[in-house]
N, C-alpha and C positions, 0 to 999 in steps of 0.2 A: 504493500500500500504506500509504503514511501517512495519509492521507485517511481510508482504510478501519480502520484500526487505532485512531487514535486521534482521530479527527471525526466516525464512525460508530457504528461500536461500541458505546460509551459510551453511546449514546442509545437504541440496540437495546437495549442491557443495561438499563435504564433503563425501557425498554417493556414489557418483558419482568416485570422486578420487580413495576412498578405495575399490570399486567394482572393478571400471575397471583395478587396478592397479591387483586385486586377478584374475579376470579374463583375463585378457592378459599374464600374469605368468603362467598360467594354459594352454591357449588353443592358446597363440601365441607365446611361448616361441622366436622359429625362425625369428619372427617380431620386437624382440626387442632389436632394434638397430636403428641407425642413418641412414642406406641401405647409405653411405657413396659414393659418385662419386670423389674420391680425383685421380681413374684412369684417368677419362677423362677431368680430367684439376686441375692444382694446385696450379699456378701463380696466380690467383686471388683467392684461398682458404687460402693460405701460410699467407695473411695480413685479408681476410676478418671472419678467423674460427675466429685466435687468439682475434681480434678485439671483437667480440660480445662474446665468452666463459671470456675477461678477465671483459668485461664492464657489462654481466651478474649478473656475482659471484660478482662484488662490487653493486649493483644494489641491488642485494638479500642482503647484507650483511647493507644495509644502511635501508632496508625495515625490518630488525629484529633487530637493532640494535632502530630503530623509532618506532615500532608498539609491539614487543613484552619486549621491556625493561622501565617500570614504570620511570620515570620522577622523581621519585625521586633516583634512585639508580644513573642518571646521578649527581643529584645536591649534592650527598654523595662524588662523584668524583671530586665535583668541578666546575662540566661543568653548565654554567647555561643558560637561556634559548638561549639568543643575541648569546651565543658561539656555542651554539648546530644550530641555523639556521643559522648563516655562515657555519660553515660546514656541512650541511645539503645540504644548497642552493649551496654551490661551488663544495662540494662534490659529490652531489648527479647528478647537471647538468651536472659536466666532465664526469661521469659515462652512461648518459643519453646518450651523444654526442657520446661516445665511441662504445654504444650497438646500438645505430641506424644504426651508418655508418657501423659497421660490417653486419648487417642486410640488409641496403640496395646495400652493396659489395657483398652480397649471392644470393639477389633476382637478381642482375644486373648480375651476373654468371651464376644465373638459365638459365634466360629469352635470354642469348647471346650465351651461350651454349650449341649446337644440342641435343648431348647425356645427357647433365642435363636437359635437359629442357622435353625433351620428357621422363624419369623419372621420374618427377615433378607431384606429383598426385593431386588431388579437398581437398584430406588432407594436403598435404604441404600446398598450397596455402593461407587455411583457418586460418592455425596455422600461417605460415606469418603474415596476415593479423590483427590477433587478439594481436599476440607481440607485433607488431610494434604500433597496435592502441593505450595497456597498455603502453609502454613507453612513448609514446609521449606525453598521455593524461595526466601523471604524470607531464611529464617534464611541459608541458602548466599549469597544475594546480599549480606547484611547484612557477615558474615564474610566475601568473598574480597575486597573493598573497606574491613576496617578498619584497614588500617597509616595512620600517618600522621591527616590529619584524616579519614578516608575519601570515598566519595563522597558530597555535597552534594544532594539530591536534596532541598532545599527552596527550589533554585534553577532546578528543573527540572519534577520530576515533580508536585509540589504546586502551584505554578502554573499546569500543564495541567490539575491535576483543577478545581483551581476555576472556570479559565475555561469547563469542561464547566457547570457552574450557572450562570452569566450568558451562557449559548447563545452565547458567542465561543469556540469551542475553538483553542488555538493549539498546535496539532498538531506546528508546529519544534519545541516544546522537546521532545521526542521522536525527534530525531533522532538526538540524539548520547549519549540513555541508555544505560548499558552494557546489554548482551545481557539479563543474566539479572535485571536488575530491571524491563528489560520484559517477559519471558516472567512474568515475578510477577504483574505487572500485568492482562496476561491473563488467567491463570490465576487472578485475585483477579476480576475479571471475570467467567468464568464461572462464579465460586462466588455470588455475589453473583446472577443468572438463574436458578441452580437453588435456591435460597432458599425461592418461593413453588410449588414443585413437588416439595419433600421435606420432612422431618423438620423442618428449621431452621426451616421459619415460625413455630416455636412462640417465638422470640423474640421476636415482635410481641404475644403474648399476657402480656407480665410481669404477675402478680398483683400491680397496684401498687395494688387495692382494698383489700389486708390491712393496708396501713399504716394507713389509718385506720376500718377498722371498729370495732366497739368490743370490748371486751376479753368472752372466753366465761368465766365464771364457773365453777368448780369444786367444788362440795360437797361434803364427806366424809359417811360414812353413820354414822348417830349408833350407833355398834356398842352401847355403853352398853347403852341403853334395849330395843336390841333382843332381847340375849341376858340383859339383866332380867328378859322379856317371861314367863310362865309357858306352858309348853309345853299347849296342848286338845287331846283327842281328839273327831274329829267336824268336822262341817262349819261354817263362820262365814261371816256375815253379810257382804255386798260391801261395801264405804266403812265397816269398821269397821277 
């Protein structure tokens, strides 16, 4: 089961991503997007998009910042471990707090909403379903390990992910993780394969064109001249 969990897995899930992500490019081009319902209601989008896109991207950012950066390049910096899990624990929960209530301001939009709801497919739901379970499972794993320095999981679980990218997975450190930071794991797992199969792939599409195109120009209408203009009865000439 170790083998299978966490030397497996990972690599499935990984086939998985890259496949689907070559294949939806290919054969769903017109599918890839958001299918976006901001027509038929926006007052509760306006607070609950910004809400989970802002608590997401910190979300992600505290999970790369933990799992793909060595523990020693923090302690090069300065940060040492007590400083890194207060801001870990405080950072990470406000971020937690932020991307759930965005999430559960979506689903409560879906579910209230005629025309969103009956848009709402057996793939939303799931992917719903599975974000929300990842968040929360972190956030309960994050908290029921914060007294004291809490658990160290950049002694452990960060170590296993990176050795998954240099094809040495070393699956021990995995054995002695508590329960529910492995069940996170998992379930972060499975959220990460259903990616290139729902809504979420539209994160691969950032409009990061807009930064640099160039600026659209805006003209005001010379009213002046217009309402100068002496009023004709009858027909006038085209390009005059």
């Amino acid at each position: 089961m170790t083998t299978l969990l966490w030397g497996i897995l990972p690599y499935v899930i990984l086939v998985l991503l890259i496949g689907g992500l070559i294949w939806r490019y290919r054969y769903d081009k017109f599918g890839w997007t958001t299918r976006s319902s901001q027509l038929y209601e926006s007052k509760l989008l306006r607070w609950a998009s910004p809400a989970f896109h802002y608590g997401i991207l910190f979300v992600l950012a505290g999970h790369v910042m933990g799992l793909l950066i060595p523990e020693s390049w923090t302690d090069k910096l300065g940060v040492n471990e007590h400083a890194y899990h207060l801001m870990s624990l405080i950072g990470g929960t406000a971020a937690g707090v932020l991307t759930v209530a965005g999430i559960v301001l979506l689903i409560y939009r879906r579910r209230t909403t005629g025309p969103v709801f009956l848009a709402t497919t057996r793939n939303d739901k799931l992917m719903y379903l599975v974000l929300l379970a990842a968040i929360v499972l972190g956030m309960v794993a994050k908290l029921t390990h914060a007294s004291g320095e809490g658990y160290n999981y950049r002694h452990t679980i960060s170590p296993w992910l990176r050795s998954i990218f240099t094809l040495q997975p070393k699956t021990e450190l995995m054995v002695g993780v508590p329960v529910l930071y492995q069940i996170h794991v998992v379930v972060g797992l499975a959220l990460i394969a259903l990616v290139p199969f729902s809504r979420l792939v539209h994160m691969f599409s950032a409009p990061l064109q807009y930064l640099f195109r160039p600026y659209i120009v805006y003209r005001s209408r010379d009213t002046e001249r217009l309402t100068a203009r002496p009023e004709r009865r009858g027909w006038e000439r085209i390009g005059q």
